[in-house]
N, C-alpha and C positions, 0 to 999 in steps of 0.2 A: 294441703292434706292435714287434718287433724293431726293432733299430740295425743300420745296414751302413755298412762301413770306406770308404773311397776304392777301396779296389781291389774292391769288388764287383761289376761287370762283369766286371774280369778273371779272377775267379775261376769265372764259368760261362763266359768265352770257354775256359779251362783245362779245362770239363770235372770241375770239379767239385761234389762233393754237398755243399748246403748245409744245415745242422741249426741252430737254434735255440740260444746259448750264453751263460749272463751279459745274455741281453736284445739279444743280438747273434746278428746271422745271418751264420756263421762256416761258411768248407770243412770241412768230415769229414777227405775225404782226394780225391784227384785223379783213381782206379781202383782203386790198392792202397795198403794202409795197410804192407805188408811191403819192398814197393820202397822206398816212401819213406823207411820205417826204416835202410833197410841204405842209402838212396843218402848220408843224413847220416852216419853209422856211417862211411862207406868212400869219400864224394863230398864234396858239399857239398847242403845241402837251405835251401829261404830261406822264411820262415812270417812269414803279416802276421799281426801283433800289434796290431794300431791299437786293437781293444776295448779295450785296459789303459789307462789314463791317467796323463799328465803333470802334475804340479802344481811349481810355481815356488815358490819362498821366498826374498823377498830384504829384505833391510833392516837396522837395526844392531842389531838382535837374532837375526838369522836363524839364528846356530849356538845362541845362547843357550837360543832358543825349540827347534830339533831334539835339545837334549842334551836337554832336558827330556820332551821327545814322543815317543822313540825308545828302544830298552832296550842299544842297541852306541851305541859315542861316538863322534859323528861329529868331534871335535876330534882324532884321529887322524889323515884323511884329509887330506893337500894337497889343493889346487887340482890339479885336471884326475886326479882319482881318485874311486871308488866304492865303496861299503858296503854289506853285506846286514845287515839289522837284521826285527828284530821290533817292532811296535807294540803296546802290550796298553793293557788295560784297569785299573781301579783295583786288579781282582783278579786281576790279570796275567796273565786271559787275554789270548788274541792276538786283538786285534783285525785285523790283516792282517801280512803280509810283503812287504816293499817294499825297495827298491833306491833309494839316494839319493847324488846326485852333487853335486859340489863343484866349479859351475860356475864361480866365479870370486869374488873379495869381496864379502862379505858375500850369496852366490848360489850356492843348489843347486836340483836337481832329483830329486822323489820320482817314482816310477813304483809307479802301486800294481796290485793287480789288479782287471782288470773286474766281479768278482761282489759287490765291495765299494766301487766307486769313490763311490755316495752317502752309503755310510753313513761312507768314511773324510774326503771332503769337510766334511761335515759335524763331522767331529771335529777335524778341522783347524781351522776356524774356531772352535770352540767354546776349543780349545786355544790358540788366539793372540790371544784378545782382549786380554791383561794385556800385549803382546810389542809391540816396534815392527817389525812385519813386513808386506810386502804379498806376498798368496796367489794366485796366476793359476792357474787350470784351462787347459793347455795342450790344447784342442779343435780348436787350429789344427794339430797335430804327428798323425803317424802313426809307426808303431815297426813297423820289422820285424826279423827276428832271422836271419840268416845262419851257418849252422853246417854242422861239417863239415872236414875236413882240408884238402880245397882251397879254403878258403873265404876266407883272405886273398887268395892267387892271384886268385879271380874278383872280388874286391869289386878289387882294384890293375888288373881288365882294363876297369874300369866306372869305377871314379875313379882315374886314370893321376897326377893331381896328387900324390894320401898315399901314393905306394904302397909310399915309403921309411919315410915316418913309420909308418905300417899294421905294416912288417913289423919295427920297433921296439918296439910295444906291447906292454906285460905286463897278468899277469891283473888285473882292475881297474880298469887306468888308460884315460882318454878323449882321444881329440882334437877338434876343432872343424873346420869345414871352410865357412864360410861359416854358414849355417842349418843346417846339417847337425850332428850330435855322432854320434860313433860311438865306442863300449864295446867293449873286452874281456870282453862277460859271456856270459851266456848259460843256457839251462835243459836243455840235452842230455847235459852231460857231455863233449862234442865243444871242442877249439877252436874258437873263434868270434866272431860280432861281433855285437851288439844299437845300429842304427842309428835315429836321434830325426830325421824329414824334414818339411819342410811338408809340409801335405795336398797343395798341388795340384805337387808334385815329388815326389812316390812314385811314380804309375805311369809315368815316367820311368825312375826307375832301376828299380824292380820290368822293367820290359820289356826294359832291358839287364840283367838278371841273368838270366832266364829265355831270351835269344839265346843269353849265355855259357854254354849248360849248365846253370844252375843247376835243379834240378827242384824247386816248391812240392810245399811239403809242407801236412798237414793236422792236425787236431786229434788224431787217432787216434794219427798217431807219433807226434806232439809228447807224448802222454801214454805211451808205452810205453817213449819216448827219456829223458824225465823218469826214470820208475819206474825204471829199469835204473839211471843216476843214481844214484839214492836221495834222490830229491828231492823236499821236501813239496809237495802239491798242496791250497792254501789251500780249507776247507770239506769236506775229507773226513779229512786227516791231522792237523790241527789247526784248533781254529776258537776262539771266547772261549768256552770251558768246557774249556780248558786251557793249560796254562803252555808255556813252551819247553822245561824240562825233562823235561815229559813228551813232550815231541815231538820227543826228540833233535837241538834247538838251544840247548843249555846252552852249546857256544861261540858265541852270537851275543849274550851278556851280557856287559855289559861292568861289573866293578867296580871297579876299578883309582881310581878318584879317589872316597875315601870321602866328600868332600861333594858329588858330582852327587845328585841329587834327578832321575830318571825315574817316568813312570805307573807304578805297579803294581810299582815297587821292594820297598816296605816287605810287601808282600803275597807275591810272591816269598820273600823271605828270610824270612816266616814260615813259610811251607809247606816251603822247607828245613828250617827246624827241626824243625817237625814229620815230616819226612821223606817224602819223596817216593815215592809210593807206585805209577806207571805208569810203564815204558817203551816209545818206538818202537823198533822192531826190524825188521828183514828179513828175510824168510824165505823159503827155496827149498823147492819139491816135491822128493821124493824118486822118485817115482814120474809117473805120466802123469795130467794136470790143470791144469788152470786157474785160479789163485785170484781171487775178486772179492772186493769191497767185502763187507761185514759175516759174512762167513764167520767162526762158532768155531775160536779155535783152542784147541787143547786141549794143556795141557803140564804133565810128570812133577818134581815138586822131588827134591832131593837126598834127603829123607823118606820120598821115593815117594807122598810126597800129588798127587794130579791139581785144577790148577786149570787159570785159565779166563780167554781175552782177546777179540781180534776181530780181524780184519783192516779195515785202513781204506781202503787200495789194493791191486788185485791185477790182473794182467794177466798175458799169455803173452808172454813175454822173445823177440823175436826172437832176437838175440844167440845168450844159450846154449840157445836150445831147449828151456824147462824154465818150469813157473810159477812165477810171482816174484809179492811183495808184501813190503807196510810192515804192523807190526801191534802193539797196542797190549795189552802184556802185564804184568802185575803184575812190581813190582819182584823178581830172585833169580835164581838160575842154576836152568837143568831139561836133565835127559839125557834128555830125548825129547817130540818137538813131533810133534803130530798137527794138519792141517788137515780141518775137516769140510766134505765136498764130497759134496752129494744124501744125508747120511745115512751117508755111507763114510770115515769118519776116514782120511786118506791121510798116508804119515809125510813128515814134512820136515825141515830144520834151517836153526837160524838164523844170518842173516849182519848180520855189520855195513856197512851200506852206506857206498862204492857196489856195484851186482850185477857194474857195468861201469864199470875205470877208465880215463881218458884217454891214448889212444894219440899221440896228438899234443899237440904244444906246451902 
């Protein structure tokens, strides 16, 4: 039987379609998945996130134990900052991608994704046994994500207290507000804020956000907001039967102190050597279509040899009006990408994402 967030009432008081998700019964969308698109794009749009989950690390190992568990260095980040990192495997695959903050001495916070929250639990613990750390599953917290141009304005019309601190925040950094943490992060590409509430204080401010204008958004835009982005979507664009490298996050490796020792280091840099043989890429239609998930794509080398990759996301771009996708193509340069759509190789070319970059802050 599915899971449902704190605000599950709210979301059929709203009106909307509820779908099956990560084990969680999550909104689709509200009525239209293209309003919602364009109300975050050009408004502000607020999407609960509570299916993901919080985990706590604190103790006089806590940075010790995350250099070693994470493949970016969190000995970078101060107090009251955040980090996007990858977790892999021995063989460097990516076991998930998560977000971990640097709540205070010797105390951060991982936010990983729903479709992996047992299996990454589990490696957590598995990982800290040797560490002097204590592990908390934060199941008392809900996460929603407020995005959108006006979306500092509506979150300072709903907490009047930060609204000076709020509109001092840079990309990354957090502030605290009682029980509250609220990020400068986010997965739209939009300015915005990704906020950490108790459970039973969410649909609180969730119902003063939704007075203020704010319109929920659903699963649908949040994935075509993503994709325009260029942003991976953990279990189709990457998953552990492949590195970062081939998932275009080679910058989220951190080497820089040759004696850190992470998972899946020494396995990494052998696959360097031997040389890395897949890239993520983005790619635009050139013509009228749609690209989805495991579509061929088909591309020309400088040779004029045709090889051969796949698409791993693809969706239709509100934005520019054209179909968009990530796709996973043998390492080289090619002067001409064909997508195969029903049997009809349709031309495209490729982009380096984002499809769409941030207009705001």
């Amino acid at each position: 039987m599915e899971k449902s967030t704190p605000l599950y009432h709210k979301h059929l008081e709203l009106g909307a379609m509820m779908v099956p998700f990560a084990g969680w019964l999550m909104p689709l969308h509200y009525g239209s998945q293209l309003e919602e698109h364009h109300a975050v794009r050009n408004d502000v749009g607020v999407f609960d996130v509570s299916h993901m989950r919080a985990i706590d690390i604190q103790g006089m190992d806590a940075m010790r134990f995350l250099r070693q568990l994470l493949a970016n260095d969190i000995r970078k980040i101060p107090i009251g900052k955040a980090l996007y990192t990858c977790m892999l495997n021995e063989q460097a695959g990516i076991i998930d991608d998560l977000i971990v903050y640097h709540l205070g001495d010797n105390a951060y916070r991982c936010v990983v994704n729903a479709g992996t929250t047992d299996k990454d639990w589990e490696w957590f613990l598995k990982q800290a046994a040797s560490f002097e750390v204590t592990l908390t599953s934060r199941d008392d917290l809900s996460l929603l994500a407020l995005q959108g141009p006006n979306s500092f304005d509506k979150l300072a019309q709903v907490l009047p207290s930060i609204k000076d601190t709020l509109q001092a925040l840079s990309s990354f950094q957090l502030l605290s507000e009682k029980d509250l943490v609220i990020a400068k992060t986010g997965y739209t590409g939009e300015m915005g804020v990704e906020l950490m509430i108790p459970n039973k204080e969410v649909a609180a401010i969730w119902d003063n956000l939704i007075a203020q204008g704010v319109r929920p958004i659903g699963l649908a835009a949040r994935d075509s907001l993503r994709l325009e982005a260029g942003l991976n979507l953990y279990g189709v664009d990457m998953d552990e039967n492949v590195t970062p490298d081939e998932s275009n996050l080679s910058w989220t490796i951190d080497l820089r102190d040759l004696e850190r020792h992470f998972i899946g280091k020494e396995a990494l840099l052998a696959k360097r050597q031997q040389g890395v043989l897949w890239q993520l890429t983005g790619i635009m239609l050139l013509e009228k279509g749609v690209c989805r998930p495991d579509m061929t794509v088909h591309v020309k080398d400088e040779n004029n040899d045709w090889q051969q990759g796949k698409l791993t996301s693809g969706s239709f771009s509100p934005t520019l009006a054209c179909g968009i996708g990530l796709a996973r193509l043998p390492i080289g340069s090619f002067t001409q990408v064909n997508v195969e759509i029903r049997g009809k190789q349709v031309p495209a070319k490729l982009i380096k994402p984002p499809f769409v970059r941030k207009q705001h802050g």
